[in-house]
C-alpha positions in Angstrom: 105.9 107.3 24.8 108.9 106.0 25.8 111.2 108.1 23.9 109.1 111.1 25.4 110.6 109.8 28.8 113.7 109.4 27.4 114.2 113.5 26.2 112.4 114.5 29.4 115.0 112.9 31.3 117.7 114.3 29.5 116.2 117.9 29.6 116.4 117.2 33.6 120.1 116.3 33.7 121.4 118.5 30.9 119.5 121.7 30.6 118.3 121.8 34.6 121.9 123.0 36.0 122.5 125.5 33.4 118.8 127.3 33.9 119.2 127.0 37.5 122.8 128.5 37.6 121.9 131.3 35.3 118.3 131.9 37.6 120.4 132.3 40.8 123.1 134.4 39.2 120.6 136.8 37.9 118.0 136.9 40.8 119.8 138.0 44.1 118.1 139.1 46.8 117.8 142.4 47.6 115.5 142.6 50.6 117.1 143.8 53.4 115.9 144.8 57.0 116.0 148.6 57.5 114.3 149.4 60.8 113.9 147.4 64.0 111.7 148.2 67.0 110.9 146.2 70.2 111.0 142.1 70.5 111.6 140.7 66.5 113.3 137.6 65.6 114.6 135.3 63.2 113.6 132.1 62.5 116.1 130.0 60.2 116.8 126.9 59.7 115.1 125.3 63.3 117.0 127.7 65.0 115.3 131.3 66.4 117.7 134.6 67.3 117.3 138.5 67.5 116.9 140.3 63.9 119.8 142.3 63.4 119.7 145.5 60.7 122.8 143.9 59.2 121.3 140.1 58.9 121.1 139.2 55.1 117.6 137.6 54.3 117.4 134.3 52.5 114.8 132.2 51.4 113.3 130.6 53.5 113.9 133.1 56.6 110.2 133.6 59.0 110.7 137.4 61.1 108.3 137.5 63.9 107.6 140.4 66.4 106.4 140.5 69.9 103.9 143.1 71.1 105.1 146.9 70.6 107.3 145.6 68.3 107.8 147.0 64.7 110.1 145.5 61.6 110.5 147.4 58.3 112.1 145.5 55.4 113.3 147.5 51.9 113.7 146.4 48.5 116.4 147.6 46.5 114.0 150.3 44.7 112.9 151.9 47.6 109.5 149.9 48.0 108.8 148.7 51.9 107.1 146.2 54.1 106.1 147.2 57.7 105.6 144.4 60.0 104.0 145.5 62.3 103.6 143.8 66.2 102.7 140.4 66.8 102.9 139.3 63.2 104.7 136.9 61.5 106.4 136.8 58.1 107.8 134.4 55.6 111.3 135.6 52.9 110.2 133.9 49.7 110.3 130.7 48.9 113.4 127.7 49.9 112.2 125.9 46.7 112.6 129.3 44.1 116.0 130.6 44.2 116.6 133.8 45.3 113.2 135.1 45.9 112.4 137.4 48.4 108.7 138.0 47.9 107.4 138.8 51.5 104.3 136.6 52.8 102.3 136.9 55.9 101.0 134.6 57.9 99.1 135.8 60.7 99.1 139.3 62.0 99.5 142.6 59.9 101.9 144.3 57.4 101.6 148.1 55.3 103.1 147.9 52.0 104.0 151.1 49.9 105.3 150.2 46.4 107.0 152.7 44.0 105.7 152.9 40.8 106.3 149.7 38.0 109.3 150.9 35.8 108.3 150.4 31.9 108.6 146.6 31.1 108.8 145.6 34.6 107.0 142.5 36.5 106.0 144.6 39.5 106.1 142.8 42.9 103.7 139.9 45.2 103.0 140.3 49.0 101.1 137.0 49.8 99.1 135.0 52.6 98.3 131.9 52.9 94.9 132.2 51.3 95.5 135.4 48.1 98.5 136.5 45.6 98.9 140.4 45.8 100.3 141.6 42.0 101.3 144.8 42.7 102.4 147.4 40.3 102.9 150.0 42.7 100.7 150.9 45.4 100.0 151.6 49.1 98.0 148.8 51.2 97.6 147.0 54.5 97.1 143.5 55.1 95.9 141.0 58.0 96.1 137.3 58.3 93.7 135.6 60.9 96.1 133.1 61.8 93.5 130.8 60.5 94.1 131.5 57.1 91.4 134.4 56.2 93.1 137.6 54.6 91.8 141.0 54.8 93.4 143.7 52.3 92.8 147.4 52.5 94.1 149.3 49.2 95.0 153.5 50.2 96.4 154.3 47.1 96.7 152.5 43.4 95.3 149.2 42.3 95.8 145.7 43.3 94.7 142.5 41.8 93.9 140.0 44.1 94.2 136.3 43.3 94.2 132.6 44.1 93.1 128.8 43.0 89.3 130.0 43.2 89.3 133.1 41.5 90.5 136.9 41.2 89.4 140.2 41.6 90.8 143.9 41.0 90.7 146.6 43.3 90.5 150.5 43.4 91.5 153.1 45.9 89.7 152.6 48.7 88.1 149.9 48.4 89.2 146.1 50.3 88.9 142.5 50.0 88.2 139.7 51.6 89.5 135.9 51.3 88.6 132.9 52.7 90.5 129.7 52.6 89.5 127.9 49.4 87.2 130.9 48.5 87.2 133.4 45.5 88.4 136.4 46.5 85.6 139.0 46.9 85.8 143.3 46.9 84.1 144.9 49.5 84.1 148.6 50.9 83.8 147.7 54.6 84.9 149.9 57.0 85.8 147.2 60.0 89.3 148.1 60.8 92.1 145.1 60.4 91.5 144.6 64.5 88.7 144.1 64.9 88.4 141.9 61.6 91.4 139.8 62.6 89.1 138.9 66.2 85.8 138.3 64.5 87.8 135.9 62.4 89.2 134.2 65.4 86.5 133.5 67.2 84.8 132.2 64.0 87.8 129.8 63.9 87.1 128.3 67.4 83.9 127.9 67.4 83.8 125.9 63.7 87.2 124.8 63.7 86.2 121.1 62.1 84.7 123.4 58.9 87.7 125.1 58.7 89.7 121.7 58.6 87.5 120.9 56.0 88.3 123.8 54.0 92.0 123.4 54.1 91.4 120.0 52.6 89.7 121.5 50.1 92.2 124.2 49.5 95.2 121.7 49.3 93.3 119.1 46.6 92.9 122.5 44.6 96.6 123.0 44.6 97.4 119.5 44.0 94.9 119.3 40.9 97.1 122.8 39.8 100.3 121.1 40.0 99.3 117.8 38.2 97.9 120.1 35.6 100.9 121.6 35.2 102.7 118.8 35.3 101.1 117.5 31.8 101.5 120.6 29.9 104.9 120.7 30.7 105.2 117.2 29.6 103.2 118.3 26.6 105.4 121.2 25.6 108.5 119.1 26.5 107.3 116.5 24.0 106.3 119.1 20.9 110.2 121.1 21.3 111.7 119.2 18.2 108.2 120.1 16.5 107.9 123.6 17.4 111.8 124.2 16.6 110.6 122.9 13.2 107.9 125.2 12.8 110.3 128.2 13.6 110.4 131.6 15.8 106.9 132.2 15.9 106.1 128.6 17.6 108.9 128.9 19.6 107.8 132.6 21.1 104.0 130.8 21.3 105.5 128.2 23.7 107.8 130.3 25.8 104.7 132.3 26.6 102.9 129.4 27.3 105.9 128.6 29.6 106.4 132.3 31.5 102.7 131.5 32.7 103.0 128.2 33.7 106.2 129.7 35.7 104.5 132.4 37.0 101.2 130.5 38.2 103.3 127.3 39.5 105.4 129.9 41.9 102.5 131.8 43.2 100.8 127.7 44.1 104.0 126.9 45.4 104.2 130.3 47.8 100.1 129.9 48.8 101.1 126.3 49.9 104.3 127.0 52.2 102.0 129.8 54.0 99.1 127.5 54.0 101.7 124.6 55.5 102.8 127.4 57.8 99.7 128.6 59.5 98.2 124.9 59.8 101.8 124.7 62.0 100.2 127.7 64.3 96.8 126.0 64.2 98.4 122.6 65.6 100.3 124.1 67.8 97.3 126.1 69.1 95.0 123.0 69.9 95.2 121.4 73.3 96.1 117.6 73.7 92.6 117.3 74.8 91.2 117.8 71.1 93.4 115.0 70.2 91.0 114.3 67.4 90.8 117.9 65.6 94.3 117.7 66.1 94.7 115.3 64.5 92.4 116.7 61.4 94.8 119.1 60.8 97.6 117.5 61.0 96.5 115.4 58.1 95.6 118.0 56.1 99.4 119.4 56.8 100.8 115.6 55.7 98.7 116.4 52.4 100.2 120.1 51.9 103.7 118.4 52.0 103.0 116.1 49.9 101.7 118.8 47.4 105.2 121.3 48.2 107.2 118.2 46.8 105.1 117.8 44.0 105.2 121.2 43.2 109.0 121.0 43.8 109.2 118.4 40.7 107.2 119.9 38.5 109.3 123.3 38.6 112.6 121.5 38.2 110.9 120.1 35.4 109.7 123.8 34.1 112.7 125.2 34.8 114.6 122.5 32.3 111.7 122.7 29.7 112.6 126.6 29.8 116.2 126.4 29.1 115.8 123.9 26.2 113.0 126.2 24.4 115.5 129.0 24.9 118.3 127.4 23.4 116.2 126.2 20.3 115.1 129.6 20.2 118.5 131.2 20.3 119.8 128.6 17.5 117.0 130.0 15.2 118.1 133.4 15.4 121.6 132.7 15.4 121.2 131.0 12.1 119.2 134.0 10.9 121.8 136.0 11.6 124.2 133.9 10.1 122.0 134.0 6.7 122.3 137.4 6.7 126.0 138.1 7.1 126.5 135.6 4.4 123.9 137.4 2.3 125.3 140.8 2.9 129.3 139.0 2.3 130.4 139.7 5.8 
């Protein structure tokens, strides 16, 4: 075991620099604000100031607008994000590099998508409750405040996820997620408005039960990232094995390894928006509910606990990755070398 420790630890300082390097060099950001209408600013780094059109995003950026206020964001292939007025947004994620997946947090966004080129990953809109996959479609979203997510699908299909479960959806159909609930289809025809206040006022009058449900939601993600957190280990400890075995293994684990990625990013973004609306539940409850108050603010202590955790374990990932990929590269460089020296070359 203590040799396991040993390679981990070297993985970390070796391989962790040259993965992250090469992540960030390839990544960029190419979300960029293309219309701005009314009251909408930027929150970045503790400080807040006017959206400009020729601000350049980060990770890590929140856009907000004020009533009668409207913000469209672009991607680079011609997809967009309308924000529309008193909503609030979150630019990727501080702790991934370079991403510029759009989550909401409370209010209401309309997404249209262009169509997934051949081989591509497709894009994520998220909340602080579901994972959008989108592989090119037309939707709107709303986010309680609370937590609760409402989608609407116009056009294409979406596939809905989270912690608790997933579900697909058609044209015309919606969905519905609560915190620490599966995500369910539905074909209701209660517009975002009017969803958005039911969902409020089911907030304040059981606010303790949704407390309780955020508790529920974070333990979910932290059991995630621990179980992460093993396999990685796991894989970590079988590299010299699999190398041994050859390509095939190799391709077998770096599989295994794109979905651990892929899963641990989209826990890591459903926690920052979780943290991030618990912030607008705190700061919505008087001093005179000192005790529910005080409820959520320990759920909150939890969810940072479980973003640091999270934090770890994709370094960790992230290292694992690069040393798979250079065991794999060695094997078909030496296959390649066989057969130059086979062929006299």
């Amino acid at each position: 075991m203590k040799k396991v420790h040993v390679f981990f630890r070297f993985a970390l300082s070796a391989a962790l620099a040259i993965s992250f390097n090469l992540w960030i060099a390839s990544a960029g950001n190419s979300l960029e604000v293309s219309y701005i209408v009314g009251d909408v600013k930027l929150h970045r780094s503790a400080k807040v100031m006017p959206l400009a059109m020729d601000t350049k995003l980060a990770a890590g950026d929140i856009i907000s607008t004020g009533k009668k206020s409207l913000c469209t964001l672009k991607y680079a292939d011609g997809s967009i994000v309308e924000i529309r007025s008193e909503s609030k947004i979150a630019v990727g994620n501080e702790s991934v590099k370079g991403s510029d997946y759009v989550s909401l947090i409370s209010g209401a966004v309309h997404g249209k998508f262009v169509k997934m080129q051949k081989g591509g990953s497709g894009n994520k809109v998220y909340t602080p409750t579901a994972v959008c996959a989108i592989r090119g479609t037309e939707f709107s979203i709303a986010s309680s405040g609370a937590g609760d997510s409402k989608i609407q699908l116009e056009e294409g299909k979406l596939e809905i996820r989270n912690p608790f479960g997933k579900v697909n959806i058609a044209e015309g159909e919606n969905s519905e997620v609560g915190i620490a609930e599966k995500p369910i289809a539905d074909r209701s025809e209660e517009d975002l408005a009017a969803w958005s206040e039911r969902k409020k006022s089911s907030f304040e009058s059981a606010p303790d039960e949704a407390a309780e449900k955020y508790d529920s939601y974070v333990s979910r993600l932290d059991g995630n990232s621990k179980s992460s957190s093993k396999k990685i280990h796991e894989l970590n400890k079988n590299l010299a094995r699999n190398s041994m075995k050859g390509k095939s293994a190799l391709e077998k684990s770096n599989k295994e390894l794109d979905n651990l990625d892929e899963n641990l990013q989209d826990d890591m973004f459903l926690g920052q928006n979780a943290r991030l609306a618990l912030d607008g539940i705190v700061e919505g409850i008087g001093e005179e509910k000192a005790s529910l108050k005080s409820k959520f603010l320990q759920v909150k202590e939890e969810c940072n606990k479980v973003a640091e955790q999270q934090r770890r374990t994709y370094e960790a990932l992230q290292a694992v990755k690069e040393a798979y990929r250079k065991a794999y590269d060695a094997i078909v460089k030496t296959h390649r070398d066989t057969i130059k020296s086979i062929k006299g070359q």
